[in-house]
C-alpha positions as CSV (number, residue, x, y, z in Angstrom):
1,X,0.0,0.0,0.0
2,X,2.5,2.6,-1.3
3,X,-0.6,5.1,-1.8
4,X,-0.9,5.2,2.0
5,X,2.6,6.7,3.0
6,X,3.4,9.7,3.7
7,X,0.3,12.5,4.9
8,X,-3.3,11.4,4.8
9,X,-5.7,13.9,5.8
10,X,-8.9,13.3,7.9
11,X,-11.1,15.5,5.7
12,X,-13.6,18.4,7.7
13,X,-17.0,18.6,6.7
14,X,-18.2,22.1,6.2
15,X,-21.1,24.2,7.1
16,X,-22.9,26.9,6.2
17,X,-24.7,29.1,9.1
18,X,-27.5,27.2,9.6
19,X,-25.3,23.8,9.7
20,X,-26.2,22.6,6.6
21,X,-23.7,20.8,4.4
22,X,-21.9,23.6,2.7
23,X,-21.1,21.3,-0.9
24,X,-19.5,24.3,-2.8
25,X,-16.9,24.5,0.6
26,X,-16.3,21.2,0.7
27,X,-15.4,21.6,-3.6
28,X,-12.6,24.3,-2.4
29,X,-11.5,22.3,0.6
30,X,-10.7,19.5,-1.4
31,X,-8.6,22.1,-4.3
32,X,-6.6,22.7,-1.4
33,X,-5.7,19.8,-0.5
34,X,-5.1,18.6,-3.6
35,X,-2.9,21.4,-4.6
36,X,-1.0,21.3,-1.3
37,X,0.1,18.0,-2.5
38,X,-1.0,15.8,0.1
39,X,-0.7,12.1,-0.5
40,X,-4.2,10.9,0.3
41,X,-7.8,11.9,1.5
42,X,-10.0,10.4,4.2
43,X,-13.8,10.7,4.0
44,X,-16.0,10.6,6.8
45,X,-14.0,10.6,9.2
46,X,-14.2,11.2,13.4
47,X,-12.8,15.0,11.8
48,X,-15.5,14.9,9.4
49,X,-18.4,15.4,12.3
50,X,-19.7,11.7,10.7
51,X,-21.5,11.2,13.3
52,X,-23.6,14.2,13.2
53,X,-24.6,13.6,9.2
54,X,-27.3,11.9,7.7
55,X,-27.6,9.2,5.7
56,X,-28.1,11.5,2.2
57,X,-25.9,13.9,3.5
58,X,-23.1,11.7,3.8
59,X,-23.8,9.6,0.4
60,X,-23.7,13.4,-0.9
61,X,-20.3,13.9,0.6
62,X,-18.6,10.9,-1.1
63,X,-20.1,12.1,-4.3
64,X,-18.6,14.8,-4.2
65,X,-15.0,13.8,-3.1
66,X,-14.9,11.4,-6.2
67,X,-16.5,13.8,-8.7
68,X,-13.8,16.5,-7.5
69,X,-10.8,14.5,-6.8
70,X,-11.6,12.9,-10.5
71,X,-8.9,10.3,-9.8
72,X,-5.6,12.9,-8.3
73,X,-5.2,11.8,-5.1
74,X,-6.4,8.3,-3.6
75,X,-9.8,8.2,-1.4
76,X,-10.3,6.0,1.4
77,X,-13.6,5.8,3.5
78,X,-14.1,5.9,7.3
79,X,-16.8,3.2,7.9
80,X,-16.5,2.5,12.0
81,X,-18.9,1.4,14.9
82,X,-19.6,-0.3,17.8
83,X,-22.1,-2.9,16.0
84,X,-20.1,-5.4,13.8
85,X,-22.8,-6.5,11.8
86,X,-24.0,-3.3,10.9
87,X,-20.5,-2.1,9.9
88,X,-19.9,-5.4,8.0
89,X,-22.9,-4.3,6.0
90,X,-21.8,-0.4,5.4
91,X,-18.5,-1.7,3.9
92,X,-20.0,-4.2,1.8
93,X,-22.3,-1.4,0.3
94,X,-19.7,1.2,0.0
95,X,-17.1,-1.3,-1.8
96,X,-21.0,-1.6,-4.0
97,X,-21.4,1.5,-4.6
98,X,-17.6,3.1,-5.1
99,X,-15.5,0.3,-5.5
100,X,-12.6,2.8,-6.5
101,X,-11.7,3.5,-3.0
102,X,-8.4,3.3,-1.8
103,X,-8.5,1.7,1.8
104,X,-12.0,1.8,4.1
105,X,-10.3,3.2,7.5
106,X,-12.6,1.7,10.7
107,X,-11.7,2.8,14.8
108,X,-12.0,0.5,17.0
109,X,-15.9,-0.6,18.8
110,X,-16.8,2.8,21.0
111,X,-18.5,2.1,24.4
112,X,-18.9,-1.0,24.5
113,X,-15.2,-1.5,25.9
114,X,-14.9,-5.1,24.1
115,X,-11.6,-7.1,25.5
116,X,-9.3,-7.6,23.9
117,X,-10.3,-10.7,21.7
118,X,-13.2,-8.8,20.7
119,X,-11.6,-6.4,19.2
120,X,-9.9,-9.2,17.1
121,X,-12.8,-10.6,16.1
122,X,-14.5,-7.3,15.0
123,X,-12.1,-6.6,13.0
124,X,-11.7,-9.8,11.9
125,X,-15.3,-9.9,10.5
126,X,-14.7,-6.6,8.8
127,X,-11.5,-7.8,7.3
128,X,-13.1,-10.8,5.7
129,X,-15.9,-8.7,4.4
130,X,-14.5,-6.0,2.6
131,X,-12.6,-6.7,-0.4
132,X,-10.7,-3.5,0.0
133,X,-7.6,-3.1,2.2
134,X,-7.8,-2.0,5.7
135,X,-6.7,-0.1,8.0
136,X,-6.9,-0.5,11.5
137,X,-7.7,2.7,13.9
138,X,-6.5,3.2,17.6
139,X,-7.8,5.9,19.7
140,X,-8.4,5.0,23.0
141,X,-9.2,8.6,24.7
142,X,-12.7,8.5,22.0
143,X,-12.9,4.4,22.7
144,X,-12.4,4.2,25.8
145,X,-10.4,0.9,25.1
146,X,-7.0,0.1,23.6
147,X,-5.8,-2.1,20.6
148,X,-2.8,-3.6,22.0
149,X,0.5,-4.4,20.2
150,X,-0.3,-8.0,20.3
151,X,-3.7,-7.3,18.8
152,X,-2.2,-5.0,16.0
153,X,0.3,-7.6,15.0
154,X,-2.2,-10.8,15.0
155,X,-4.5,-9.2,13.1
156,X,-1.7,-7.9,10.5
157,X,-0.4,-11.4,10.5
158,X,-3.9,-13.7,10.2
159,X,-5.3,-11.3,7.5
160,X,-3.8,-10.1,4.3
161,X,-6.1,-7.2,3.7
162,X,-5.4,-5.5,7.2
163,X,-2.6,-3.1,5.6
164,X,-2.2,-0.3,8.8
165,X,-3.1,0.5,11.8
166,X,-3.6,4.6,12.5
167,X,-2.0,4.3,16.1
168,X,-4.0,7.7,18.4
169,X,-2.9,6.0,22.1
170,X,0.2,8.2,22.5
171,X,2.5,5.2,23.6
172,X,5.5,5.1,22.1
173,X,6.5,1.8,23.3
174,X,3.5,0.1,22.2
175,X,3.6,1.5,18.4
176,X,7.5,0.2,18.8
177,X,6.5,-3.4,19.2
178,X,4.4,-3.2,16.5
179,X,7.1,-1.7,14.0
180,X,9.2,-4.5,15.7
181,X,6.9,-7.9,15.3
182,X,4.9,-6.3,12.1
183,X,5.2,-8.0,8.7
184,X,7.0,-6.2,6.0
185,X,4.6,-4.0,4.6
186,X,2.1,-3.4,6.9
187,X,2.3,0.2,7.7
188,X,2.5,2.4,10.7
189,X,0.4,5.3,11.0
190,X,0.4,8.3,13.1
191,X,-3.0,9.5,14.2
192,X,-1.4,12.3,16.8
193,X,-0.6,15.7,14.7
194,X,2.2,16.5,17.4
195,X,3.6,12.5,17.2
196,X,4.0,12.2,13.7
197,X,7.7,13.1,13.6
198,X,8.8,10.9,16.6
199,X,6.3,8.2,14.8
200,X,8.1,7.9,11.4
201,X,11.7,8.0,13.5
202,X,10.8,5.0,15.2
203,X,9.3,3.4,11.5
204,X,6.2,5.3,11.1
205,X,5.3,5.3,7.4
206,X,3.1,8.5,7.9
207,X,0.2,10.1,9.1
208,X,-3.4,11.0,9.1
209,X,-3.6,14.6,10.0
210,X,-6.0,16.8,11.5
211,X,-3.9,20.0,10.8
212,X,-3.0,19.2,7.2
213,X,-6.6,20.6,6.7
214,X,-4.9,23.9,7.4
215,X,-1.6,23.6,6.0
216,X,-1.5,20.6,3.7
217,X,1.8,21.8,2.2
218,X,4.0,22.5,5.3
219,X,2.1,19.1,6.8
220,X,3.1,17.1,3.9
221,X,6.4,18.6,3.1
222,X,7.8,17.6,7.0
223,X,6.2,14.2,7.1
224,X,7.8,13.6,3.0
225,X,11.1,15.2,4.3
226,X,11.2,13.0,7.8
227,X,10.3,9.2,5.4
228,X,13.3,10.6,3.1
229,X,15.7,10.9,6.3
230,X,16.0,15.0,5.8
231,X,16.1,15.3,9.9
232,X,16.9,18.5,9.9
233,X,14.1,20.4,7.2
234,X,11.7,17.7,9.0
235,X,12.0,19.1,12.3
236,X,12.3,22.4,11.3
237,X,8.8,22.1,9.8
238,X,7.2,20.4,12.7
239,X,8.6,22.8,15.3
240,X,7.1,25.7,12.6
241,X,3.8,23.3,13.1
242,X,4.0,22.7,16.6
243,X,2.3,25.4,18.5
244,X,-0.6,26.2,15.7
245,X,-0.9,22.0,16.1
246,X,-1.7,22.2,19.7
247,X,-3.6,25.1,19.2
248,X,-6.0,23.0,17.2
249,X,-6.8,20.7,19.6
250,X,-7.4,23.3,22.7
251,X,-10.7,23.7,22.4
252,X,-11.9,20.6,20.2
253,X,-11.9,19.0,17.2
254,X,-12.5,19.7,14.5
255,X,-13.6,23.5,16.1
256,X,-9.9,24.5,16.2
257,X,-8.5,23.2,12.4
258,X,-11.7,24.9,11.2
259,X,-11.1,28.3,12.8
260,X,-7.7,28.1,11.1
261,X,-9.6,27.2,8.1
262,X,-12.1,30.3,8.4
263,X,-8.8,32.7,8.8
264,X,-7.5,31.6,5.5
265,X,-10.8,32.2,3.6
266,X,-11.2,28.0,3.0
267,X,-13.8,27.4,4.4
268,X,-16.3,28.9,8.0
269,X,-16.0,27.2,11.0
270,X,-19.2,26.1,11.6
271,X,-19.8,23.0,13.4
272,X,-22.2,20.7,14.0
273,X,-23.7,20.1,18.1
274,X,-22.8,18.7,20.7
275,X,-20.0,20.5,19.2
276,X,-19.7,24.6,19.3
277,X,-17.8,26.7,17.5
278,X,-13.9,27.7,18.6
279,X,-14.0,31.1,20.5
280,X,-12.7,34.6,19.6
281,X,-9.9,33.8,22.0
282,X,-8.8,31.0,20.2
283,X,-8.9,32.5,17.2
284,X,-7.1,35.9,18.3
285,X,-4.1,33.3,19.7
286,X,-3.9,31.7,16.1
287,X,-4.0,35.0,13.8
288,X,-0.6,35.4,14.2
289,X,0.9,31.7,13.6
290,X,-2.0,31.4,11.0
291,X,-0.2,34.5,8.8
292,X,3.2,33.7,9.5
293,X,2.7,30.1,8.4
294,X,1.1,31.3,5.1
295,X,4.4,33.8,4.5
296,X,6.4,30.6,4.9
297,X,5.0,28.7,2.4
């Protein structure tokens, strides 16, 4: 899965003022990214405010990310839950339906807190029904539960299409037994903004970004420059990244990417409830890193 190193980007959904799904946004949002030469787009992601869309509206979405990205930049599909049959069903429709897709991206079962060998066997059931590649998606402050190491590498080991796993827990020792006992090509994926660079030094392959919404270029250029082994440009780029990256996270996600957004003219930064919108503070602190970011570029 070559497509999938380097910077994916966990795609926001935009809105107008009255939170309805603003298409013609979401048509410039994906321009951007496209021209700040990131390597991949996810749809329908956590970042994407899935969870707050309806059936049509989301069906509308992936429309729309296929009829603009007119095969640039490779798609892949966030299709996750906490029912296994129900998400066994939405891949097999969606492979159906747009059986272009790169790469259907699923977290692990929410809520339910399944052990450890139910976590296998969910994903095990969604491996063996999708006939596109997938990856694997670890984020245990949203899940409330943690896919360990020894979970990562059995499933990357029993199942041929389980490609990645986009590692969120913030342990560094557990994502180094995975790059230690993982077959050769299954891929490591940062799903941390801030850890990407440490990621890809311990044999990370790349990321799926929050911020790269925001700066897809500056994003893409330090995670291509760190995979090349240019240590130097890579970290200056991050630590150019770093505070504007924290910054987008202080008050929620995706409120803070899409104030950042809003300052550059891509797109408002509506958001759907239980959500709210980022406040004026949060916005005043980013002006400044926002402009100088864009000067750099």
């Amino acid at each position: 899965m070559q497509s999938l190193i380097g910077t994916g980007v966990a795609v926001v959904t935009p809105f107008t003022v009255n939170k309805e799904v603003d298409f013609p946004a979401l048509r410039r949002v994906i321009k951007h990214l496209i021209d700040g030469k990131v390597e991949y787009l996810v749809m329908l992601g956590t970042t994407g405010e899935t969870a707050t869309l309806t059936q049509d509206e989301s069906l509308k979405i992936v429309e729309t990310f296929f009829e603009e990205a007119e095969g640039k930049i490779p798609l892949v599909m966030g299709i996750g839950g906490n029912n296994t049959a129900s998400i066994v069903k939405k891949v097999e429709d969606h492979h159906k339906r747009f059986p272009q897709t790169e790469a259907i991206l699923s977290v692990s079962p929410y809520y339910n807190k399944p052990g450890q060998e139910g976590i296998y066997r969910h994903y095990k059931a969604v491996a063996e029904a999708s006939p596109l590649p997938l990856i694997l998606y670890n984020v245990p402050p949203r899940t409330s539960s943690n896919v360990s190491a020894e979970t990562t590498l059995r499933l990357a080991h029993d199942l041929k299409n389980v490609v990645a796993m986009k590692e969120a827990s913030g342990d560094l020792d557990q994502c180094m037994r995975i790059v230690a006992g993982k077959p050769k090509d299954f891929l490591l994926l940062s799903g941390d903004d801030t850890m990407s660079l440490p990621m890809i030094s311990i044999g990370g392959k790349g990321t799926i970004s929050v911020s790269a919404n925001a700066f897809p270029f500056q994003f893409s250029e330090m995670v291509r420059s760190a995979i090349d082994g240019h240590a130097e440009k890579a970290q200056q780029l991050h630590y150019s990244l770093y505070q504007i990256m924290k910054l987008h996270f202080k008050e929620g996600n995706p409120s803070g990417v899409k104030t950042a957004m809003a300052l550059q003219g891509i797109c408002e930064n509506w958001v759907r409830l239980p959500l709210i919108e980022a406040t004026e503070k949060l916005a005043e602190e980013m002006k400044r890193l926002v402009n100088e970011l864009i000067v750099s570029k």
